[in-house]
Backbone bond lengths (Angstrom), bond angles and torsions (degrees), N, CA, C in turn:
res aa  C-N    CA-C-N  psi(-1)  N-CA   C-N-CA  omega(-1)  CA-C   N-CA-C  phi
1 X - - - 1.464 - - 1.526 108.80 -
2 X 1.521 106.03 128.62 1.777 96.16 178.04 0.935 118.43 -105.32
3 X 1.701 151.97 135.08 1.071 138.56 -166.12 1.352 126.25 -76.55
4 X 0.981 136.22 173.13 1.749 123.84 174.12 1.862 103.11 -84.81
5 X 1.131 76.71 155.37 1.850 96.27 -171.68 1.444 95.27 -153.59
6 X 1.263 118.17 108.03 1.522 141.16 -172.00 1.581 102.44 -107.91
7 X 1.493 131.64 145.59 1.312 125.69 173.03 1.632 99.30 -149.00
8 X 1.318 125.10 138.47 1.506 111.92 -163.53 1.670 110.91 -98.06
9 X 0.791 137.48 128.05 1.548 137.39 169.32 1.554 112.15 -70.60
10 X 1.358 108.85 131.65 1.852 103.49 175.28 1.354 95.01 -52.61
11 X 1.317 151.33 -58.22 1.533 123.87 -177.55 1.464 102.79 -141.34
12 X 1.483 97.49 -161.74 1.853 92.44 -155.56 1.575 77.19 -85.44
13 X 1.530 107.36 175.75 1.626 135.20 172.58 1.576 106.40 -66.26
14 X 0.753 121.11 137.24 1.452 133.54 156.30 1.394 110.50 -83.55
15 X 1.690 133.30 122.91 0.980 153.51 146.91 1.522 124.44 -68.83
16 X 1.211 121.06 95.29 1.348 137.66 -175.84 1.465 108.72 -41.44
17 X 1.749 137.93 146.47 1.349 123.17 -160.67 1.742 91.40 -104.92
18 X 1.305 93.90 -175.70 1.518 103.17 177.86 1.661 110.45 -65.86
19 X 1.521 115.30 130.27 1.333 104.64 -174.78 1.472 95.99 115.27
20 X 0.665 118.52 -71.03 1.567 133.35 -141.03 1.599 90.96 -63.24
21 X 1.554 103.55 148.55 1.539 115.54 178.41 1.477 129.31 -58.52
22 X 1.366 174.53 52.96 1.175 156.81 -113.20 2.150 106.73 -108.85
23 X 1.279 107.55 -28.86 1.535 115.13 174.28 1.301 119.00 -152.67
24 X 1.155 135.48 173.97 1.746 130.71 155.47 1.795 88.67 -133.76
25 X 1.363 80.39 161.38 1.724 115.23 -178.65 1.692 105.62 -140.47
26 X 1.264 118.54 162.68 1.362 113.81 166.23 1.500 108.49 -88.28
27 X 1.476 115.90 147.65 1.079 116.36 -161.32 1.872 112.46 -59.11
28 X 1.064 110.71 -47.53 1.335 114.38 161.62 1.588 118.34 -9.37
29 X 1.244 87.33 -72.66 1.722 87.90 175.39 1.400 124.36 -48.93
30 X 1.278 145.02 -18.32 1.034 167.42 -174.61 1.400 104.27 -84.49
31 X 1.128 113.10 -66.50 1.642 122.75 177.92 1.157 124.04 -72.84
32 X 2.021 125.62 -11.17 1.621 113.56 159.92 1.391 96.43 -114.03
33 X 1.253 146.32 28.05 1.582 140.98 119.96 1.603 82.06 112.43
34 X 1.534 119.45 50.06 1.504 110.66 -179.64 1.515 113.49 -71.93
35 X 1.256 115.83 148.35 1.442 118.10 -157.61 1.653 99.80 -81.84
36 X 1.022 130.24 -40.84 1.999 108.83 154.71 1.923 120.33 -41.34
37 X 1.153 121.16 -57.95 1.243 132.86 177.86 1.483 96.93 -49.44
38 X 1.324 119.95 -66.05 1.672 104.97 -179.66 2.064 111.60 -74.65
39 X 0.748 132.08 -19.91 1.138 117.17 144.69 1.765 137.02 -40.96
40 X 1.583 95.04 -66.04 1.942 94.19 170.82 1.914 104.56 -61.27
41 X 1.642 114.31 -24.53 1.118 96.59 178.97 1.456 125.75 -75.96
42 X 1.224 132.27 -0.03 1.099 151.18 -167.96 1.587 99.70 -106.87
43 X 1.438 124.72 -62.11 1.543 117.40 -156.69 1.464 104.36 -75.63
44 X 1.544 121.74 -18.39 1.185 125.98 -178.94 1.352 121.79 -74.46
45 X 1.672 109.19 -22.46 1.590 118.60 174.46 0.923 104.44 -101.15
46 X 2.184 103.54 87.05 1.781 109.90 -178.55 1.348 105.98 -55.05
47 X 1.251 143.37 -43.01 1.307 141.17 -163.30 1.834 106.65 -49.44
48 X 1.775 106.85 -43.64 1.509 110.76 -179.18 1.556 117.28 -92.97
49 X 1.223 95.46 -10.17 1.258 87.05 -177.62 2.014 97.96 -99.06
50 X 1.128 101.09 -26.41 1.424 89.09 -175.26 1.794 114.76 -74.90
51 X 1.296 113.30 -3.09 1.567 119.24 166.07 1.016 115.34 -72.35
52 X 1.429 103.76 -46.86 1.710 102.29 -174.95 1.825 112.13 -78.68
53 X 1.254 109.35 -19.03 1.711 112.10 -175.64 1.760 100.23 -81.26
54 X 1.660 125.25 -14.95 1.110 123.41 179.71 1.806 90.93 -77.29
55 X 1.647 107.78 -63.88 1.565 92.78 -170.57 1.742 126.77 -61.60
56 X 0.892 120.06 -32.54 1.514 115.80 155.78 1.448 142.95 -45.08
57 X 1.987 98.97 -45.14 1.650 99.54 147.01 1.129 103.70 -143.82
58 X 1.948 111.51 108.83 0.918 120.85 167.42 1.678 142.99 -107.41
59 X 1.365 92.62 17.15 1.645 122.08 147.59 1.471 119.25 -57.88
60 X 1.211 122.85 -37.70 1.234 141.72 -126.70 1.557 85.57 -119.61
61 X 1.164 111.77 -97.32 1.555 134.48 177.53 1.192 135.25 -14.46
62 X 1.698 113.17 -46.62 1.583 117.61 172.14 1.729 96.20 -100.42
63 X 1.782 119.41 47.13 1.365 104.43 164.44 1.812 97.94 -142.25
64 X 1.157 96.15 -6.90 1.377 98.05 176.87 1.891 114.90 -42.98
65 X 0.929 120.72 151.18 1.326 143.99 -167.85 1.843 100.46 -92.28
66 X 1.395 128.46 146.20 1.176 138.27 133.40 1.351 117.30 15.68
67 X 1.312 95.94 -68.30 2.050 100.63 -157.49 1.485 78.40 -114.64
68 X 1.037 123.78 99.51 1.385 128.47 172.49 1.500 111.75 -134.27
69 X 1.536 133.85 -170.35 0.989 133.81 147.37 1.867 101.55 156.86
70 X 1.240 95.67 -160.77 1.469 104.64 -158.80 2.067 92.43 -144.15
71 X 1.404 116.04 131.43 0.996 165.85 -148.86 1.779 102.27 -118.63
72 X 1.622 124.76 81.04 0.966 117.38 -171.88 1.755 106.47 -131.47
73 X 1.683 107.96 139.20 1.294 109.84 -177.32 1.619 102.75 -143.18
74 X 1.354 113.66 121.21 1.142 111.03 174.80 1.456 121.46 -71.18
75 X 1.520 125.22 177.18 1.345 116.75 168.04 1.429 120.89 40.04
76 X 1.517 123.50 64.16 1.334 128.63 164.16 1.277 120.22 -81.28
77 X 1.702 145.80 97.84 0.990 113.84 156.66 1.435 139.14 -42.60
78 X 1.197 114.72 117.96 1.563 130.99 155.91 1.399 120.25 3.98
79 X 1.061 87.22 -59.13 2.155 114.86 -158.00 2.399 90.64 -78.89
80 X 1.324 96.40 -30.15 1.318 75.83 -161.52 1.471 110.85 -100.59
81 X 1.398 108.71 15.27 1.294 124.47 -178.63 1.793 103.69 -106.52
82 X 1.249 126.28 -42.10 1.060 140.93 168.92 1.840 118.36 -126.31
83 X 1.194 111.42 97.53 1.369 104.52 -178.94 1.677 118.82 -50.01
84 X 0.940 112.39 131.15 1.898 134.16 166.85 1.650 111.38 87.51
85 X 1.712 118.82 14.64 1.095 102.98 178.48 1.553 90.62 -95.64
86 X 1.989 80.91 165.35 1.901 84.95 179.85 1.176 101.90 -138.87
87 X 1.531 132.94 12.89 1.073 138.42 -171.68 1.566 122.95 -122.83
88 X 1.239 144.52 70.36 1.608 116.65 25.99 1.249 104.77 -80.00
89 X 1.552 104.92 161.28 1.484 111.58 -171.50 1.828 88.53 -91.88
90 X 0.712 154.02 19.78 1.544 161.48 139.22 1.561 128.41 -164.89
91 X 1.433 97.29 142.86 1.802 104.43 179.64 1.166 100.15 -86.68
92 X 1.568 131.64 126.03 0.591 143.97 165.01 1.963 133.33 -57.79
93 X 1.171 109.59 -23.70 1.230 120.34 151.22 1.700 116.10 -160.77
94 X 1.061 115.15 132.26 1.591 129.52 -161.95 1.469 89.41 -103.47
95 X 1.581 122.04 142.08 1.187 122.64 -176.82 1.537 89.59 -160.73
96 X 1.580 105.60 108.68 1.847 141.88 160.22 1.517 110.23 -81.29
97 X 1.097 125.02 117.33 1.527 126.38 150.85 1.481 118.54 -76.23
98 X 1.421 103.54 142.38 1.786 103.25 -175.30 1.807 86.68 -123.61
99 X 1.243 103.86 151.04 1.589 131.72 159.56 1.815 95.56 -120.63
100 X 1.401 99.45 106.37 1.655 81.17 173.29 1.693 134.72 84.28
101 X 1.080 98.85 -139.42 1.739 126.70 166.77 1.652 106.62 -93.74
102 X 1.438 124.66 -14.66 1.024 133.76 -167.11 1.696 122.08 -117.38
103 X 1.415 113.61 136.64 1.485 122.52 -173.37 1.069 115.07 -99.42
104 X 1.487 121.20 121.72 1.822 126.22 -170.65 1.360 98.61 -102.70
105 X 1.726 102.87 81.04 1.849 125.40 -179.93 1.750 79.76 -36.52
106 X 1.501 116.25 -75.83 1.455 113.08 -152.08 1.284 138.92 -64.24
107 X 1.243 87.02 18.57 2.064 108.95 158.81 1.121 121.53 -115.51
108 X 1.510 114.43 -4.40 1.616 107.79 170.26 1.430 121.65 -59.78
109 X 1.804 114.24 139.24 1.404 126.34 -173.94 1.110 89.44 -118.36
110 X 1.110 117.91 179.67 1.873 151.89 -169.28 1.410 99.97 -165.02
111 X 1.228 90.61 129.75 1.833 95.33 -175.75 1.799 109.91 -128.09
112 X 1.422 109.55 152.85 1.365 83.84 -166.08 2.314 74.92 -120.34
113 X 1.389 101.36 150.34 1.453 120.83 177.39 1.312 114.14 -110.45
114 X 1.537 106.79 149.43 0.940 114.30 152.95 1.760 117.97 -170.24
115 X 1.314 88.41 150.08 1.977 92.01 -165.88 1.624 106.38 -91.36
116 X 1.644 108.13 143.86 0.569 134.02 -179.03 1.577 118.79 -91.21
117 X 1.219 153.93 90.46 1.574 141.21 -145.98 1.478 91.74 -115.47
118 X 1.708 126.72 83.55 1.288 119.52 -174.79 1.988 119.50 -109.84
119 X 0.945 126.72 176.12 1.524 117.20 -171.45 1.617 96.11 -156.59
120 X 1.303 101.43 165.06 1.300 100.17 -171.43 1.808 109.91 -84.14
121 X 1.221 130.81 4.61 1.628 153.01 -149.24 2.326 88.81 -125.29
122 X 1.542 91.84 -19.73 1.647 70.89 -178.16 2.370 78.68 179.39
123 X 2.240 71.23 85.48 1.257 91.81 168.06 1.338 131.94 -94.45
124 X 1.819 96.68 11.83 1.759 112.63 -165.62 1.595 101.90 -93.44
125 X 1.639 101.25 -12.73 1.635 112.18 -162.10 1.593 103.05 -42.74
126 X 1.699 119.05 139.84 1.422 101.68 -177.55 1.802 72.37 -145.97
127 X 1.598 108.18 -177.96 1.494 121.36 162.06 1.428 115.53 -81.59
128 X 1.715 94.15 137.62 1.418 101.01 162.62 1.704 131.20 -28.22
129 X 1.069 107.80 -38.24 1.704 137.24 162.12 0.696 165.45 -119.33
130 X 1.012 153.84 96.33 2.376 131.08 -124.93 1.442 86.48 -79.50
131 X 1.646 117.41 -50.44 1.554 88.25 -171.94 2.113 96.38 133.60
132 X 1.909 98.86 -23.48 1.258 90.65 -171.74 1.542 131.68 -57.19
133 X 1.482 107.14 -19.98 1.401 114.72 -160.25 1.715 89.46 -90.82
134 X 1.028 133.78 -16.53 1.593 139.14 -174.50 1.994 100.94 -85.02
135 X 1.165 101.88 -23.07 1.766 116.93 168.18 1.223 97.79 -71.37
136 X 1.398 119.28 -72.96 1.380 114.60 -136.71 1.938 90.16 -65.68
137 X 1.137 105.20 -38.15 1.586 91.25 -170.89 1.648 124.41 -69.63
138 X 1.982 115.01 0.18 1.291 129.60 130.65 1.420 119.40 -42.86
139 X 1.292 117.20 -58.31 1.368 131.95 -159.60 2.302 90.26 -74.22
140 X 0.954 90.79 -47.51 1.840 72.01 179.71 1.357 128.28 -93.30
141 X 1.459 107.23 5.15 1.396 115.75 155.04 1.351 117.81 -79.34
142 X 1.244 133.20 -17.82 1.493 153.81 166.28 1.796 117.28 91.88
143 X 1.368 102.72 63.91 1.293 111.55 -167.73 2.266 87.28 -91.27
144 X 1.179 92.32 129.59 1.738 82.19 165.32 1.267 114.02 -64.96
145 X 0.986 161.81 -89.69 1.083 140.24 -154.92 1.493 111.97 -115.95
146 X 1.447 112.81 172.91 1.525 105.42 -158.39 1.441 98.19 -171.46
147 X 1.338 128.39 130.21 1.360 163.21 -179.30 1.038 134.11 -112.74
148 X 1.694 145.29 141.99 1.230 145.89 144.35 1.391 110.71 -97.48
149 X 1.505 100.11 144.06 1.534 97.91 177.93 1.575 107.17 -140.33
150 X 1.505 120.73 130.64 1.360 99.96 177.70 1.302 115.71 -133.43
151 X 1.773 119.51 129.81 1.423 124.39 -153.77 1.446 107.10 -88.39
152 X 1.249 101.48 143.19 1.909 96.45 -178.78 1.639 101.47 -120.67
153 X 1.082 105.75 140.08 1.764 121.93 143.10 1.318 121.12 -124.61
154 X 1.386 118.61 162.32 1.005 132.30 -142.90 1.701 110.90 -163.61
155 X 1.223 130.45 143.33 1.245 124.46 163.68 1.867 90.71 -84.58
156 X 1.554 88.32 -163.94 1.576 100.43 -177.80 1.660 114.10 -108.21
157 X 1.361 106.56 175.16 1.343 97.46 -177.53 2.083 114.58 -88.80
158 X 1.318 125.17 173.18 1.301 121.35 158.35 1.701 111.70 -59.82
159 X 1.024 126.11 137.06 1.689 132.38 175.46 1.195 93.16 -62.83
160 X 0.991 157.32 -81.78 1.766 135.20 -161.73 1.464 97.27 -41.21
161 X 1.500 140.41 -6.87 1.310 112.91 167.72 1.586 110.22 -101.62
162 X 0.851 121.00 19.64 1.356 121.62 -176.13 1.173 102.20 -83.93
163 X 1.760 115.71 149.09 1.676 116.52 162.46 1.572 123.25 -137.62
164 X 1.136 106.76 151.50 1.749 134.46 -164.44 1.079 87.01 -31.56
165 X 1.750 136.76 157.38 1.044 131.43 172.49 1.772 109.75 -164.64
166 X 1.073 99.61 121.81 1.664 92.19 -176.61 1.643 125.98 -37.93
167 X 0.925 140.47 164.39 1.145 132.23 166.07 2.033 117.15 -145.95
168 X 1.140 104.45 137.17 1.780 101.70 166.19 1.976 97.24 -138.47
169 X 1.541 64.12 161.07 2.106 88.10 171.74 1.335 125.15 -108.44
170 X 1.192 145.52 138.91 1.348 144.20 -153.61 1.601 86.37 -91.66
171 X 1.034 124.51 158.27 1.666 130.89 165.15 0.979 113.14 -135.46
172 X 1.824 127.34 -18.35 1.597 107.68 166.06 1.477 89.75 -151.04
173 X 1.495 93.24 -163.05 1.764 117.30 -162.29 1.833 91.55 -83.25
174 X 1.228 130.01 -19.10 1.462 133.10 -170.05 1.753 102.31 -88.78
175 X 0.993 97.17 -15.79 1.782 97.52 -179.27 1.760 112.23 106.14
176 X 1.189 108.46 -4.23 1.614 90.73 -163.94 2.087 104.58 -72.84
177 X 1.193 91.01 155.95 1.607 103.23 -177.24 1.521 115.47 -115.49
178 X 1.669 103.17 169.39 1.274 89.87 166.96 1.408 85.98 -131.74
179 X 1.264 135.73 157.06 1.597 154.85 172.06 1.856 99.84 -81.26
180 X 1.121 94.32 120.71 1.722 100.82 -173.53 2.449 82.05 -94.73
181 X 1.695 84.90 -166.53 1.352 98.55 164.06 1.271 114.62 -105.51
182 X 1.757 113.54 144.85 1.437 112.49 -175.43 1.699 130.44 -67.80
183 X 0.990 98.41 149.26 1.562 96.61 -168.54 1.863 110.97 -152.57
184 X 0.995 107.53 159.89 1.828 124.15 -150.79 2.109 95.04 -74.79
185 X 0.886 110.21 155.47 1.501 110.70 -155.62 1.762 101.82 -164.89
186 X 1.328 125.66 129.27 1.051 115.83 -179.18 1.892 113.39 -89.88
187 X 1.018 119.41 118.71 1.462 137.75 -155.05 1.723 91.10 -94.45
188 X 0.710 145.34 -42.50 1.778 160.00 -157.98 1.654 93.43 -29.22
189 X 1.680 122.12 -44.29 1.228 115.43 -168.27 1.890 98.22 -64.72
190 X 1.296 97.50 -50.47 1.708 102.78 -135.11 1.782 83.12 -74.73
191 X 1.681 134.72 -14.57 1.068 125.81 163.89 1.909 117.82 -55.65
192 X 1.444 89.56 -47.60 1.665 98.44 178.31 1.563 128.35 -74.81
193 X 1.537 107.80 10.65 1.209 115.92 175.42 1.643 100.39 -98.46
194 X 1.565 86.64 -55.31 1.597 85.80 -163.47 1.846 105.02 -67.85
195 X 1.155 137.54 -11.48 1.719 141.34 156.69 1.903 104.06 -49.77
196 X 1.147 84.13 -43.97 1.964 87.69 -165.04 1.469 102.85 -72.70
197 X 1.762 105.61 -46.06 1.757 98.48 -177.98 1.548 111.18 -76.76
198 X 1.060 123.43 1.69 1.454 119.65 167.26 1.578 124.78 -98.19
199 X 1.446 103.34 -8.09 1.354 120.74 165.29 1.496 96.76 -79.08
200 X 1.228 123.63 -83.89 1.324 120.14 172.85 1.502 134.55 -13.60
201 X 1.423 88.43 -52.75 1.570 85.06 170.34 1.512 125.27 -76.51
202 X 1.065 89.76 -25.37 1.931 102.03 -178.89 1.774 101.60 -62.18
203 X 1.067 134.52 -51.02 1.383 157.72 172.27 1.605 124.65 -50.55
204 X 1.332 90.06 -33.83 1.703 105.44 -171.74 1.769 96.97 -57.82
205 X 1.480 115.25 131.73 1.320 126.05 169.55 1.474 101.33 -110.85
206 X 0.816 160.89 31.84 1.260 147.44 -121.93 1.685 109.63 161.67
207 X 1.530 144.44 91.53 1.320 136.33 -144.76 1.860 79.21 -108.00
208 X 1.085 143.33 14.68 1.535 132.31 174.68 1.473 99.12 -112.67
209 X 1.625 135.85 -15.56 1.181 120.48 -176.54 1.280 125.38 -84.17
210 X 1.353 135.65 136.78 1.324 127.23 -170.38 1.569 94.43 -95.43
211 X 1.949 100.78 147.32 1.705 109.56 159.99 1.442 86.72 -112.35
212 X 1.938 84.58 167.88 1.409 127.44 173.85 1.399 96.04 -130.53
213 X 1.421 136.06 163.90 1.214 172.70 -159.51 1.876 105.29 -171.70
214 X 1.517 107.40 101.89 1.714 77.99 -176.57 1.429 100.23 -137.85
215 X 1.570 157.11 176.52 1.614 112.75 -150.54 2.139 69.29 -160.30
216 X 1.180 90.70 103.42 1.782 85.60 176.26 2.081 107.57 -94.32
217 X 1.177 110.96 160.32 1.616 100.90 171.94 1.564 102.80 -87.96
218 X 1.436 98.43 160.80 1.559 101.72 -179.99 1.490 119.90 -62.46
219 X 1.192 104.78 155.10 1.714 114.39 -176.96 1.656 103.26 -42.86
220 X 1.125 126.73 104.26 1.760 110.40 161.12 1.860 119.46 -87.82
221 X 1.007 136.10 128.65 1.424 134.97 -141.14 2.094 80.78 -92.48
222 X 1.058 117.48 -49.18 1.563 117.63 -162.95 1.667 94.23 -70.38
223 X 1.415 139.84 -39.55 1.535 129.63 -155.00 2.358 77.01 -103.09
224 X 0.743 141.92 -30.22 1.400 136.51 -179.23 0.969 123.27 79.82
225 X 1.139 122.77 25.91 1.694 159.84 -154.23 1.541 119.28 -135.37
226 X 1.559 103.45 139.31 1.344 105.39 142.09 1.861 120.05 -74.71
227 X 1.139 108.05 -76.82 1.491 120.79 -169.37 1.599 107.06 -53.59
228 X 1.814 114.13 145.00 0.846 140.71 -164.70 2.025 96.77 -79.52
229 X 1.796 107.39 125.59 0.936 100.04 -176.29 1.819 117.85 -58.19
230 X 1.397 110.38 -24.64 1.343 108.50 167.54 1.527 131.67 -73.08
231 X 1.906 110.72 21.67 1.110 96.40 171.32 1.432 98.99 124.84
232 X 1.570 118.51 -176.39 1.503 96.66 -153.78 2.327 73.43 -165.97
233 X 1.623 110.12 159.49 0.891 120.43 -139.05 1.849 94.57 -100.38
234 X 1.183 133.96 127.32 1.377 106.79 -163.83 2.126 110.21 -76.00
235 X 0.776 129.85 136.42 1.498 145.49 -167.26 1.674 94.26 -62.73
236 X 1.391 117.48 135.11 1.520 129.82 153.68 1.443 111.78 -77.84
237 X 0.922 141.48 116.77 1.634 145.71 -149.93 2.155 91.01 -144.31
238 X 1.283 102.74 150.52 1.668 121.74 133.84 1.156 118.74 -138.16
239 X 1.136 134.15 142.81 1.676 154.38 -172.23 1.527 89.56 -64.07
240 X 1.727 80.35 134.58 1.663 94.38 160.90 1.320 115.41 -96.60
241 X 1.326 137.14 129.85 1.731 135.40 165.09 1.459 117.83 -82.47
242 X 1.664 112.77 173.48 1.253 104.20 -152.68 1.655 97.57 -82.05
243 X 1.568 98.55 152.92 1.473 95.84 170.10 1.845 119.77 -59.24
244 X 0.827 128.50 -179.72 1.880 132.85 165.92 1.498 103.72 -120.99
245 X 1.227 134.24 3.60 1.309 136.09 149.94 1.405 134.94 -100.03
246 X 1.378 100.41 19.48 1.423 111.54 -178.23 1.376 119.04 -42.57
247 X 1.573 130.90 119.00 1.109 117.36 175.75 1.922 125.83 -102.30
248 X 1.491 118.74 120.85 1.211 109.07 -176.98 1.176 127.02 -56.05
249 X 1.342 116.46 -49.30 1.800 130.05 168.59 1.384 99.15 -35.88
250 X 1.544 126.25 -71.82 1.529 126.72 173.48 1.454 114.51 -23.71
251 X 1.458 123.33 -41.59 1.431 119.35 -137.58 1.798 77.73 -103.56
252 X 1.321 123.76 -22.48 1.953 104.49 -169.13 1.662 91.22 -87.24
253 X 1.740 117.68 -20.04 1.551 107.48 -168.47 1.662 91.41 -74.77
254 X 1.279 140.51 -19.85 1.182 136.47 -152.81 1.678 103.41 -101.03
255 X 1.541 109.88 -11.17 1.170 120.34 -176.24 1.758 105.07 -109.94
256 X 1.257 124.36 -10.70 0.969 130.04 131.48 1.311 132.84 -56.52
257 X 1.061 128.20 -61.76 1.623 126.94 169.83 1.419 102.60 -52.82
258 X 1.112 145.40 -46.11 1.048 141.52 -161.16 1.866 104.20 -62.81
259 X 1.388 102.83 -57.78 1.555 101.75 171.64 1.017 127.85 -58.32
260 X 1.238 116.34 -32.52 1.760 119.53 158.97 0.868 132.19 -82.77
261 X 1.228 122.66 21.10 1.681 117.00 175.03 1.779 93.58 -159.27
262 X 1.273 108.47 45.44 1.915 108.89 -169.72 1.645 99.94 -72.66
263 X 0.945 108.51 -35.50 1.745 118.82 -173.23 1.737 104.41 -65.22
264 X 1.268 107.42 -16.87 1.729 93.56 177.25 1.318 109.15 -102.32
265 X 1.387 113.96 -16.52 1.562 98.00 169.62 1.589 117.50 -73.41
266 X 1.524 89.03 170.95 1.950 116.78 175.04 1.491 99.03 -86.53
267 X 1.307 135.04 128.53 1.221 132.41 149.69 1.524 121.22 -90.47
268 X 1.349 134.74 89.45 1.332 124.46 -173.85 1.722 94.20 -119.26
269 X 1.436 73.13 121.38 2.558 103.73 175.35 1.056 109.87 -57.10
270 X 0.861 117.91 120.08 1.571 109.12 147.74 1.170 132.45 -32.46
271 X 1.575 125.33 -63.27 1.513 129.52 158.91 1.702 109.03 -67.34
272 X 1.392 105.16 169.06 1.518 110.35 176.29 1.475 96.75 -79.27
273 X 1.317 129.11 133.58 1.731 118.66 -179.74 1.744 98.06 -73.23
């Protein structure tokens, strides 16, 4: 059980509006599927990223409050979050919960990434590394909770591989549908998710770390996007639980960094503001 550890912010976070800039990269990065570039492309599409941050902690998530949200910074060095560790030599994405003016230390995750660069000619493609041993050394620095996540792209498949696939239409804000007729659909993503989360799981040393499997579309330079304006692929996720090495000292240095460097994080709400 971890206790709460609250730290107050001079005011609440500002959540950047739609549009609005959050990083630059050189375009390059964008175009050989560099694993930062698909990262900001992911945390920036609250809609996808906020599915997958429900299944990872979903204790947490469907209790959040109003003025809530999550506090995200990619690429943290290690060393400057905790002086003299070197193991990982960076978190790959740091993730703070806010209530408010206030930081819920005892939901912070650390996630460790890694991209997936897959094609339909070499659908086995996986990473050099899942990434677990770059966790566990989260997990003994005493991050509460802690995750792997690994992003895939993909071209598409040939249409003779496509298959029939049910289909419905949303008709209102309450959920009701209507069932269209079935029709041929290229499946290639939701195959390459569920390959990766079964790698993952096979791999997992660690029964407190949460995976992701999460499958973004490629960068298109004209829509300025990763994700497909028709919608986006739902993520294979397992919940991460709390570590038993939680460290408090960790959690005020992490609430330190956080105040000093508030301007580089993403603030994405929970609710739509």
């Amino acid at each position: 059980m971890i206790r709460p550890h609250r730290v107050a912010l001079d005011c609440a976070p500002r959540a950047l509006r739609h549009g609005e800039p959050y990083g630059y990269l050189p375009p390059k990065m964008f175009r050989t599927d560099h694993e930062l570039a698909l990262t900001l492309g992911w945390i920036c599409d609250r809609q996808l990223f906020g599915r997958a941050y429900s299944a990872l902690q979903p204790d947490y998530f469907w209790s959040m409050p109003r003025t809530s949200g999550v506090l995200l910074r990619p690429v943290v060095t290690t060393a400057r979050v905790t002086p003299g560790a070197v193991r990982p030599g960076d978190i790959d994405l740091l993730v703070v919960p806010y209530h408010g003016s206030e930081l819920v230390l005892e939901r912070t995750m650390a996630l460790e990434i890694k991209a997936i660069r897959a094609s339909y000619t070499r659908q086995g493609k996986s990473p050099n590394e899942f990434g677990f041993s770059q966790a566990e050394g989260l997990s003994t620095l005493g991050f509460p909770y802690v995750a792997v996540v690994h992003l895939i792209v993909s071209d598409g498949s040939p249409t003779h591989e496509w298959r029939i696939m049910q289909r419905a239409r949303i008709l209102d804000e309450e959920g009701h549908v209507e069932m269209l007729s079935p029709a041929p659909h290229d499946m290639l993503p939701a195959d390459l998710m569920d390959r990766a989360y079964g790698r993952l799981m096979a791999n997992r040393r660690n029964s407190t770390h949460g995976v992701g499997a999460i499958y973004l579309e490629r960068w298109s330079a004209e829509e300025g996007a990763f994700s497909s304006p028709a919608g986006y692929w739902m993520p294979s996720c397992h919940p991460a639980r709390a570590n038993d090495r939680v460290s408090y000292e960790l959690l005020s240095r992490v609430a330190s960094y956080c105040k000093r460097n508030l301007t580089s994080f993403l603030a994405n709400p929970r609710f739509d503001p």
